[in-house]
C-alpha positions as CSV (number, residue, x, y, z in Angstrom):
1,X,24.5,32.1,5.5
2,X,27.6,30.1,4.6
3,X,29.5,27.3,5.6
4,X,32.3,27.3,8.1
5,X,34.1,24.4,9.4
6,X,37.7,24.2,11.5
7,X,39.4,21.2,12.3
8,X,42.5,20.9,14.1
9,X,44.9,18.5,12.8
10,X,48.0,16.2,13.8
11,X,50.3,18.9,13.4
12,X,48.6,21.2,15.0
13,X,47.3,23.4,11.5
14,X,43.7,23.7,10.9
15,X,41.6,23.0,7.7
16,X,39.1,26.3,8.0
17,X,36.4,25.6,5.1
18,X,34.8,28.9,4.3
19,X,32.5,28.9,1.6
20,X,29.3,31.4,1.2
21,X,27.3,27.3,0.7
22,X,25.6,25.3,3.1
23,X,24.5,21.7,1.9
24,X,21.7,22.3,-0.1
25,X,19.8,19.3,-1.0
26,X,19.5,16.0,1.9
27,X,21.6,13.6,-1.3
28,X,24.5,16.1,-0.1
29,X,24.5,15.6,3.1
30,X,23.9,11.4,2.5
31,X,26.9,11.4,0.0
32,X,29.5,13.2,2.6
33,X,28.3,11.1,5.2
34,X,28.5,8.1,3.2
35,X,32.0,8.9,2.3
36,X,33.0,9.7,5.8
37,X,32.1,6.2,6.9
38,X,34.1,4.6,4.1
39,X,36.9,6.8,5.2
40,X,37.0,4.9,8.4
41,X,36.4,1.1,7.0
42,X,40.0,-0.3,6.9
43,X,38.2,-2.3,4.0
44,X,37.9,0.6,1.5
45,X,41.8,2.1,2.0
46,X,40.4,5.0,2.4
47,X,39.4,5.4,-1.0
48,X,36.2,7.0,-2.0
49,X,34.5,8.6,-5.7
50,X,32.4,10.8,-5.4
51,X,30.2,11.2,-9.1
52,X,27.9,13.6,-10.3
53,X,26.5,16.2,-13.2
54,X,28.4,19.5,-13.6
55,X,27.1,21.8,-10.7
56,X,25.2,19.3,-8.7
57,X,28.0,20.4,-5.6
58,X,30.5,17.7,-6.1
59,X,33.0,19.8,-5.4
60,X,31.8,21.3,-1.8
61,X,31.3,18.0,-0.7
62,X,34.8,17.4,-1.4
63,X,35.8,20.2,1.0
64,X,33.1,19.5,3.4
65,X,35.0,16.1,3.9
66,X,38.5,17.2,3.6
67,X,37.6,20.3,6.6
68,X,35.8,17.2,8.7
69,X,38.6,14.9,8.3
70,X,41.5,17.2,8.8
71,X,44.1,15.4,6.8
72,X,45.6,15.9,3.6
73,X,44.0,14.8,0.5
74,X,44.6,13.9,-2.6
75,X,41.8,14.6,-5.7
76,X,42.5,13.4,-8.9
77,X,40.8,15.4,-12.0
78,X,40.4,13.4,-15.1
79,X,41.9,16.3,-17.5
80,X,43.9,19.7,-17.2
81,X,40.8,21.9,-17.6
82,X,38.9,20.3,-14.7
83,X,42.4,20.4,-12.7
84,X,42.4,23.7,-12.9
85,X,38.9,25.0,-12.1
86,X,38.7,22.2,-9.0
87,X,42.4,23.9,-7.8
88,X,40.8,27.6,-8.2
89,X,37.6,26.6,-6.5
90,X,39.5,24.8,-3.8
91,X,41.8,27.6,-3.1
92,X,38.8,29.9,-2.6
93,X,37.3,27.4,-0.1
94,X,40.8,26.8,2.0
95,X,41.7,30.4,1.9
96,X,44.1,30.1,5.1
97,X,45.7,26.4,3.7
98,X,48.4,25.1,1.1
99,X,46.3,24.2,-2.1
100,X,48.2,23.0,-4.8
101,X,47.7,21.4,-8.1
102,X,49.9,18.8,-10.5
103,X,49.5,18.4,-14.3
104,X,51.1,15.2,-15.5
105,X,52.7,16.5,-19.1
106,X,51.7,13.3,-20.6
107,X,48.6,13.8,-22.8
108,X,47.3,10.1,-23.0
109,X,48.0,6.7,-21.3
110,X,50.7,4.5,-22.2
111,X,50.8,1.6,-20.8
């Protein structure tokens, strides 16, 4: 069975998660809660990283929390391939929402 969360938000448009995965292993479900809470500390600024080895579920966690939270969000990839594959997945998971993607055409940092 898969995952299916629906949260109404300010403007009245729902982020409806569907994903054929539930939270597979309990450091899941600590790491979404985790970053839940740090979401609500006005210490943090709402600013959270979430770290991990390809395919260890980073990225349903990621949806998880932006379904629960019902706001926008903002996830930064640190190249264009990543970008890419975290927009596609994303789109699959927020069928019903606006997923979109930016690629800066700078290739390296300049101070």
């Amino acid at each position: 069975n898969g995952a299916s969360l629906q949260k109404e938000t300010l403007s009245g448009t729902a982020y409806k998660l569907e994903t054929p995965w539930q939270h597979a292993t309990e450091p899941q479900r600590q790491a979404v809660d985790a970053i839940l809470d740090r979401l609500d500390d006005p210490e943090s600024a709402g600013i959270a990283c979430l770290r991990g080895v390809t395919g260890c579920g980073k990225t349903f966690c990621m949806a998880t929390i932006i379904a629960n939270r019902g706001v926008p969000a903002l996830v930064v990839a640190p190249n264009k391939v990543l970008a890419a594959q975290l927009y596609d997945e994303l789109r699959k998971m927020f069928p019903t929402n606006l997923v979109s993607f930016f690629i800066s055409y700078y290739d390296f940092y300049r101070p």
